[in-house]
Residue, then its C-alpha position, 0 to 999 in steps of 0.5 A: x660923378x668923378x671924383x673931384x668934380x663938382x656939380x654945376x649950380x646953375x640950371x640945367x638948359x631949357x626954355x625960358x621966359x614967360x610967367x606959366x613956362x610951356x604950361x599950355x604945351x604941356x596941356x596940349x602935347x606933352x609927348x612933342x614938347x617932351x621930345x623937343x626938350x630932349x632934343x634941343x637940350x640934352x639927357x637933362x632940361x629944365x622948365x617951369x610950370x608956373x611956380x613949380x621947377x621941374x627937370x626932365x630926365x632922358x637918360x636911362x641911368x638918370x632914370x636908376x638913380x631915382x628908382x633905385x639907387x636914391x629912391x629914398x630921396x623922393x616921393x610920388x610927384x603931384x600927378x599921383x598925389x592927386x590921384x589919391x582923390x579916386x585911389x585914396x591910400x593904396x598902394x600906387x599914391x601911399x608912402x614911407x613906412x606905411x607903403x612899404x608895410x602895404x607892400x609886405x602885405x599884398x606881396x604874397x598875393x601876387x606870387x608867380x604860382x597864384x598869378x598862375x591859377x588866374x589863368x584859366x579866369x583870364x582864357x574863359x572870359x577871352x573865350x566868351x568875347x571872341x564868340x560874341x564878335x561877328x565877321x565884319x563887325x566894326x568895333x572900337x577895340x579900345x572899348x572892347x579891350x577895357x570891358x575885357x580886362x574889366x571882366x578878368x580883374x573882376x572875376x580875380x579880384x572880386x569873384x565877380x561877373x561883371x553885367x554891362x551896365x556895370x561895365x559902362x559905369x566903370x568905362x563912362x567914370x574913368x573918361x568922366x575922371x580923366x577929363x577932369x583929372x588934368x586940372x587938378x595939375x593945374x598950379x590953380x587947381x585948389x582954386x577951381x575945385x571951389x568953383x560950381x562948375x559941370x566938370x566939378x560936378x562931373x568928376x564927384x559923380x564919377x568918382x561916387x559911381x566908382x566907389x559904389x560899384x567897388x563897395x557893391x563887390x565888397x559887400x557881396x564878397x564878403x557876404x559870400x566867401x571865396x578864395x580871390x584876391x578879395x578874400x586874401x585882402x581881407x585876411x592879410x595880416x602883417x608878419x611884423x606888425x602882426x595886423x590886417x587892414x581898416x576896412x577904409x585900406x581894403x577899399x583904397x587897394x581893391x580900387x587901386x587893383x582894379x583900376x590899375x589892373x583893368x587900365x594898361x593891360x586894356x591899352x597894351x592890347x589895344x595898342x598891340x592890335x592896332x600894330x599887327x593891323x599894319x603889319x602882316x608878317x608879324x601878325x602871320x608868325x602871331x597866328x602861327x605859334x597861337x595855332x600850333x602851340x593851343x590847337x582848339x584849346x584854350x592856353x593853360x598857364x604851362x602854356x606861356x613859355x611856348x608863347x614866345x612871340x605873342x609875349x614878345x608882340x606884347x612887349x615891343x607895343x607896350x616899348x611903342x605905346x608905352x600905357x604909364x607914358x612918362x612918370x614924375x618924383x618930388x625931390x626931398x633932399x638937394x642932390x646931384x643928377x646928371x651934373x647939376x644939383x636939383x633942389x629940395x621940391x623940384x619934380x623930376x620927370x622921366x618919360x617911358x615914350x621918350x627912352x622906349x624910343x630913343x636911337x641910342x639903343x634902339x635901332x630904327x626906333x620907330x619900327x615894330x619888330x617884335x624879334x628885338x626881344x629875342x635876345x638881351x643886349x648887352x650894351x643895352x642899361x636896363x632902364x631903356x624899357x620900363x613899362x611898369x616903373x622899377x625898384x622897390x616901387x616897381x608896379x606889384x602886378x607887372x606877372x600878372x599884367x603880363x600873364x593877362x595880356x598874353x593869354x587874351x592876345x593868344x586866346x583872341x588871336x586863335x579866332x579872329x584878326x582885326x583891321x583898322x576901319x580906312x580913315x579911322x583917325x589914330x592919335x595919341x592922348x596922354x593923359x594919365x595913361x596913353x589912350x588913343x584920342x578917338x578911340x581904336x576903330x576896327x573891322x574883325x575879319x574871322x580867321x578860317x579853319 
């Protein structure tokens, strides 16, 4: 801000009007409502949702401020507070002091050289999901990629090989979680969880299927040893304050790990698939470098630099479908942003869908071109593309997504090339994290030679 210039005290523009704002837009579409109050009103819009003042922030520097530069002056929004009913106190929902000594904790375990050892984990079980494909199969590659991910973020962080059975529980509990999960933004949320209704009923059952099957890998890691990130949990201990954690804090991280770990990775590459599909030049150069760069071997970590382009493939779908698709902060001080002041407890929202597609820095915005990545732009701000938030809250395992999302690209890329089943209906379902809404249809066409 200018010296000299005060901030307007008036809201910034926005739809207006009715008691419950856009409340059931927001519900239905919030990705067009989102770009229509871009479009209609500018880098910063403001609506209401029932009582709840919110301001939607589209501008890259906007997104800065409130990551970096004053990030102190907010905390997560109401979307992970009520997270907090599946994750507890982990990393993702806890805050101030005690998510920075958490920080401090789990940090180690996520360093570039560990992330590394992960590798040939991550190869192995890519390697026995492209044996178990058949040619002409018809698969849904959504569920696929998550019973995938699930199998790598088990074998890492618990040691484990997860069954089946197992892997239904977990995918049937996370759909069963997010169906219901919308309602507890409701601004009548703490008045509908009192009620005995199915979709109650049906999010405690998911919530107790996820705890067992995690409490069932604690047990059986603590009973067996090991040197996976399970077993560093238990024995972290703080350099300052000089302690480990309460077994109910290893339980809230390991599921916070786990879920959030299994999660975006899942769509990134479901995502990721489902652009090669329709578009044959990029997937040739895909399968180019995969076959020159591993031959008949699976990938070793020394392996990643020379997969340029199938991290740059991962990179431009995750700009396109971006899993966090929009992220939200509660303001704890009146501040200035973007020329307005923003009162105490307002929420601000900043979309990662709306900027990753934005024409101001993004030529033909809607094309997937995986050699924008090929170099930095310099007019380009760094929030344009933030798949995994930014500042001292910046996602802890962004090295290991992004390791796991390209060695399983590369590893099924070698075998096999998948096609979208004709018909096959692809929309977007933003809940939580940006899911295809029916699902990810595929034929798995073998590759010769």
């Amino acid at each position: 801000m200018k010296v000299g210039h005060r901030p307007r005290a008036a809201l910034p523009p926005g739809p207006r009007g009715g008691p419950f704002g856009p409340l059931g837009r927001l519900r239905r579409d919030p990705l067009r409502l989102f770009l229509e109050l871009r479009d209609r009103y500018g880098d910063v819009a403001y609506f209401r949702v029932g009582p709840y003042p919110v301001y939607l922030l589209s501008h890259p520097d906007l997104v800065r401020e409130v990551l970096v530069v004053r990030h102190q002056a907010f905390m997560k929004s109401q979307v992970l507070q009520e997270a907090k009913r599946v994750l507890g106190e982990g990393l993702l929902t806890s805050e101030g002091e005690f998510h920075r000594r958490q920080r401090r904790l789990l940090n180690p375990l996520f360093h570039h050289d560990r992330v590394a050892a992960y590798v040939p984990a991550m190869a192995e079980a890519g390697a026995r999901l492209r044996e178990r494909w058949r040619d002409g199969q018809a698969v849904d590659v959504h569920r696929e990629m998550g019973r995938l991910t699930l199998a790598v973020v088990a074998r890492t962080l618990f040691g484990a090989d997860v069954e089946e059975v197992v892997a239904g529980r977990v995918a049937w509990a996370l759909q069963a979680a997010f169906d219901v999960y919308e309602r507890f933004l409701s601004p009548y949320a703490r008045y509908l969880e009192r009620l005995p209704l199915p979709s109650n009923r049906r999010f405690e059952a998911a919530r107790r299927a996820l705890d067992e099957v995690v409490y069932g890998l604690i047990r059986e890691r603590r009973a067996e040893g090991g040197v996976d990130l399970l077993s560093l949990l238990l024995a972290a201990r703080d350099e300052e304050g000089g302690g480990g954690m309460p077994d109910r804090q290893v339980r809230d991280e390991a599921m916070t790990l786990f879920l959030a770990g299994h999660e975006t990775i899942s769509l990134a590459l479901t995502w990721a698939w489902y652009l090669l599909s329709g578009n044959p030049e990029a997937e040739a150069r895909l399968h180019e470098e995969v076959d020159r760069v591993l031959g008949d071997r699976l990938p070793e970590a020394s392996d990643l630099p020379a997969l340029a382009y199938t991290r740059r493939v991962l990179a431009e779908a995750m700009r396109l479908y971006p899993p966090a698709w929009a992220m939200g902060r509660r303001v704890l001080e009146d501040m200035e942003l973007g020329g307005y002041v923003v009162p105490r407890g307002t929420t601000v929202v900043m979309s990662q869908y709306l900027i990753h597609r934005d024409p101001r820095w993004w030529p033909d915005p809607e094309r997937f071109d995986p050699d924008r990545w090929l170099q930095d732009a310099p007019d380009r701000p760094r929030f344009v593309y933030f798949p995994f938030g930014g500042g001292p809250r910046m996602c802890i395992g962004e090295d290991f997504a992004w390791t796991e999302g390209v060695v399983l690209l590369a590893v099924l890329a070698r075998r096999w090339r998948l096609r979208l089943v004709p018909g096959h209906p692809v929309a977007l379902a933003p809940r939580i994290t940006l899911r295809p809404r029916y699902g990810m249809r595929m034929t798995l066409e073998a590759r010769r030679g």
